[in-house]
ZADREN-601938 format. One record per residue (C-alpha): residue number from 1; residue in one letter; x, y, z. Coordinates in steps of 0.25 Angstrom, whole numbers. Each point is the difference from the previous one (the first is absolute). Layout:
<atoms>
ATOM     k   r      c1      c2      c3
ATOM   NUM   a       X       Y       Z
...
</atoms>
This chain:
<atoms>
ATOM     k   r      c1      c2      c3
ATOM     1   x      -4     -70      26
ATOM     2   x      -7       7     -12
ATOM     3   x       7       4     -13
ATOM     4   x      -3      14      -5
ATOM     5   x       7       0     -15
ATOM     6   x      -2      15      -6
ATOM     7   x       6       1     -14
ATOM     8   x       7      15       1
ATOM     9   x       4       8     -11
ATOM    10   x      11      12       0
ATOM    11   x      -8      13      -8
ATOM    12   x       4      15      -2
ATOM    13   x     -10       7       4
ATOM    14   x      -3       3      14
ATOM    15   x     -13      -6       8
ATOM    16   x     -12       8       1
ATOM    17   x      -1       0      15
ATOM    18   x       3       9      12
ATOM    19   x       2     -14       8
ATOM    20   x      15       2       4
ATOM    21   x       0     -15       1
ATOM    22   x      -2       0     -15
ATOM    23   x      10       9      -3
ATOM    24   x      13      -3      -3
ATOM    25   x       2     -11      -7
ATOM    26   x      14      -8       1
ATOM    27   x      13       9       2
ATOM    28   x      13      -5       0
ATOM    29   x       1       1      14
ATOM    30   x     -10      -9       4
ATOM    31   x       2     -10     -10
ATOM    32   x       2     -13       4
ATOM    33   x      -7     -15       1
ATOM    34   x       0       1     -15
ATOM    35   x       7     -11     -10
ATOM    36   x       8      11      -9
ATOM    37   x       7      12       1
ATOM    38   x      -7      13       1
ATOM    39   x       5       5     -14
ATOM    40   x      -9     -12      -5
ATOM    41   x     -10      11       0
ATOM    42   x       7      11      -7
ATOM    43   x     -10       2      -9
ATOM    44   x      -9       6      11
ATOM    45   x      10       6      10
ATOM    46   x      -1      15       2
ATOM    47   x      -2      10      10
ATOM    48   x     -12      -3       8
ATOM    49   x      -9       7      10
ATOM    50   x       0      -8      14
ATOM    51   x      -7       0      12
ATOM    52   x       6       1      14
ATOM    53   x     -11      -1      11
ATOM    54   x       4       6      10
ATOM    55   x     -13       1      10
ATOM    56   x     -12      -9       2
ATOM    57   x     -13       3       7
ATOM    58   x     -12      -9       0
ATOM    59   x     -14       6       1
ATOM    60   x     -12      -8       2
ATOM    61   x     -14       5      -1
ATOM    62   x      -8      -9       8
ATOM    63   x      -1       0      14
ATOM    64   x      -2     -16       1
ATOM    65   x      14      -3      -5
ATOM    66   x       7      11       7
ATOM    67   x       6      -8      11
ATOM    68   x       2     -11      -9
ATOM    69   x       9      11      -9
ATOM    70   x       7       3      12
ATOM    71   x       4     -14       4
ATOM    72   x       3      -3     -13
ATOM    73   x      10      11      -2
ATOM    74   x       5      -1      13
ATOM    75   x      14      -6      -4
ATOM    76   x       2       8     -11
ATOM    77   x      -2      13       8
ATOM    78   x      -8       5     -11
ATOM    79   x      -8      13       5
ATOM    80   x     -16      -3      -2
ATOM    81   x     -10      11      -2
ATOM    82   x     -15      -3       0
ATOM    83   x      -8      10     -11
ATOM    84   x     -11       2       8
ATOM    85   x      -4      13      -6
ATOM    86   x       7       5     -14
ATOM    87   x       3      14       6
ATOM    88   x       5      -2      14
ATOM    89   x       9     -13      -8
ATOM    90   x       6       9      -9
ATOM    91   x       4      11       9
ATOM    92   x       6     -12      10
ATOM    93   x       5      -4     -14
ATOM    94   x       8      13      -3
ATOM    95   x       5       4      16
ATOM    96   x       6     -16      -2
ATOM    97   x       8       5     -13
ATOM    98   x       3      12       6
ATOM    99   x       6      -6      12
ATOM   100   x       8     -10      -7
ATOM   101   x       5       7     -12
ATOM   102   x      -8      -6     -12
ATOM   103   x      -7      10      -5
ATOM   104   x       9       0     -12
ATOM   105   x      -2     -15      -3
ATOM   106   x     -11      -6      -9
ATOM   107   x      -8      -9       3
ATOM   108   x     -10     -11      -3
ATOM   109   x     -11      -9       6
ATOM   110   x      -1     -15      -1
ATOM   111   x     -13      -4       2
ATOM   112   x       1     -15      -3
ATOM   113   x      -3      -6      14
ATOM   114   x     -14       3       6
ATOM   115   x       3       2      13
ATOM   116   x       9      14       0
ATOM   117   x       8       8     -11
ATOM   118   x      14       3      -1
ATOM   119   x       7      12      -3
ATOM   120   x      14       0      -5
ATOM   121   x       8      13       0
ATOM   122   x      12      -2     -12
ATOM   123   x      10       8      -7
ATOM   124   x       4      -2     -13
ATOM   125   x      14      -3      -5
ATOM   126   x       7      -2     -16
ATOM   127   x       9     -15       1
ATOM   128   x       4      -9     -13
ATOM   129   x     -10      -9      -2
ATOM   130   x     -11      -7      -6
ATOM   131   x     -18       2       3
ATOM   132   x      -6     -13      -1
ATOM   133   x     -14      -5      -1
ATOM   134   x      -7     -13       2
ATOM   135   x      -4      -6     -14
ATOM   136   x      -5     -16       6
ATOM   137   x      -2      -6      12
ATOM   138   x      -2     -14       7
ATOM   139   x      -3      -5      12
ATOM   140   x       5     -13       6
ATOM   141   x      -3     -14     -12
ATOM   142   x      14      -5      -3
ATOM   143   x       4     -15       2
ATOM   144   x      13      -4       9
ATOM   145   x      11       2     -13
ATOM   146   x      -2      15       4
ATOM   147   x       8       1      12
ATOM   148   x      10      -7      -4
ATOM   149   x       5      11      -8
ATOM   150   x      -6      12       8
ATOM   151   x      -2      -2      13
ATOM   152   x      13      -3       6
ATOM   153   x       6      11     -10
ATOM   154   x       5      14       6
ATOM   155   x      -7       7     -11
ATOM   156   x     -14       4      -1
ATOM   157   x      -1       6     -12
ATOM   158   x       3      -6     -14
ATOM   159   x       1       5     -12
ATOM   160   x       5     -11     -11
ATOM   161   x     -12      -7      -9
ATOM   162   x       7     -12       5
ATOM   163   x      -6       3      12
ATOM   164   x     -15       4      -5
ATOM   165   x       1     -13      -8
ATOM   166   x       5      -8      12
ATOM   167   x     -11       6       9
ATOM   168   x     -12      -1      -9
ATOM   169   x       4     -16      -2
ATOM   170   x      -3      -1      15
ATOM   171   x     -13       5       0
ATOM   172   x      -8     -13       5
ATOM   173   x     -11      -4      10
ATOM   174   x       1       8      13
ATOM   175   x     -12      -6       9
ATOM   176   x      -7     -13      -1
ATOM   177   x     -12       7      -5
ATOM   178   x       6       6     -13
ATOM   179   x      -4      -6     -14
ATOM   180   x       9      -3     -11
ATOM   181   x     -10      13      -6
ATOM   182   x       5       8      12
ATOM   183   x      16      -3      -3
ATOM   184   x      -2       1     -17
ATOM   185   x      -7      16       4
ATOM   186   x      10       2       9
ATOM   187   x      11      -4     -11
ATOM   188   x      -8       8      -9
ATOM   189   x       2      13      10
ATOM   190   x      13      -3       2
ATOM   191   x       4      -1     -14
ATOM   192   x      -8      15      -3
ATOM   193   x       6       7      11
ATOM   194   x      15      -5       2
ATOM   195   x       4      -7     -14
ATOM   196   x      -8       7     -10
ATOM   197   x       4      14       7
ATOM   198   x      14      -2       1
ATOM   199   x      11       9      -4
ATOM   200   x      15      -2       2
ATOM   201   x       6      12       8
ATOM   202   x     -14       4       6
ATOM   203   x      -6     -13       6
ATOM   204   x       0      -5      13
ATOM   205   x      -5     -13       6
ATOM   206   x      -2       7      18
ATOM   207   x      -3     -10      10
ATOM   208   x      -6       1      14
ATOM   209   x      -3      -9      10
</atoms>
């Protein structure tokens, strides 16, 4: 198991993205695994602009990875279109739309994985809430002292500088290999982007395993 620690912070302004797993943010409806109430954030709750996916399609533009896509996806019953050529791929691309009502949707292309794209079709929706961005991050390095006060938690987001300070005290030696420079830069990172960005009402300490 692998610690992903991101330090998150509540902010006003909407992202600049058309990803609609971007958008969104924290709304009062899907609040939850935090360590306070939701009005711990007042400062930042307003009405804000939220995605709702409602199709996906996955498009892949080499032909050695086709079946592979297909395999892949098979489960989740994801339709997969090969882009062989631009024009034919977008008029498949338009009679699909046509045929399943999205025409009127947006839409955005994730291009992170090599092997194929995915388009999501969203709308978009006002709720109270809060954007977010990402401010510090760390992955795995803290010592045994850090699960006793996480890891058997319920919560997975926390918000109090007693729980910034707690964490950053368990950054320590996470393989055989690392130096005692290894874990002082890692403190050093730590400190920068966690306990040296902190701000009451804002902050949040996310984890992931």
């Amino acid at each position: 198991m692998v610690l992903d620690i991101s330090h998150i912070k509540a902010v006003l302004e909407r992202p600049h993205t058309t990803a609609p797993y971007e958008l969104g943010g924290v709304t009062d409806d899907n609040f939850r695994g935090f360590n306070v109430e939701f009005s711990h954030f007042h400062k930042y709750i307003q009405l804000i602009d939220c995605s709702n996916i409602q199709h996906t399609i996955i498009i892949v533009e080499d032909e050695k990875y086709w079946q592979e896509t297909i395999d892949w996806f098979k489960q989740s019953q994801y339709p997969v279109f090969y882009k062989q050529n631009e024009e034919i791929f977008q008029k498949e691309l338009q009679a699909y739309a046509l045929k399943n009502h999205l025409q009127t949707l947006h839409k955005h292309i994730a291009t992170d994985v090599i092997k194929w794209k995915v388009m999501y079709y969203y709308e978009m929706a006002r709720k109270l809430g809060f954007y977010t961005k990402e401010v510090g991050y760390q992955r795995k390095g803290m010592n045994d002292n850090f699960w006793k006060n996480f890891y058997f938690n319920t919560n997975y987001d926390f918000v109090l500088k007693d729980d910034f300070e707690y964490a950053y005290n368990c950054v320590d030696y996470y393989c055989p290999s690392d130096t005692k420079v290894d874990v002082l830069e890692r403190k050093k990172k730590f400190k920068e982007n966690f306990l040296d960005k902190y701000e009451f009402g804002a902050s949040c300490l996310s984890l992931s395993y």
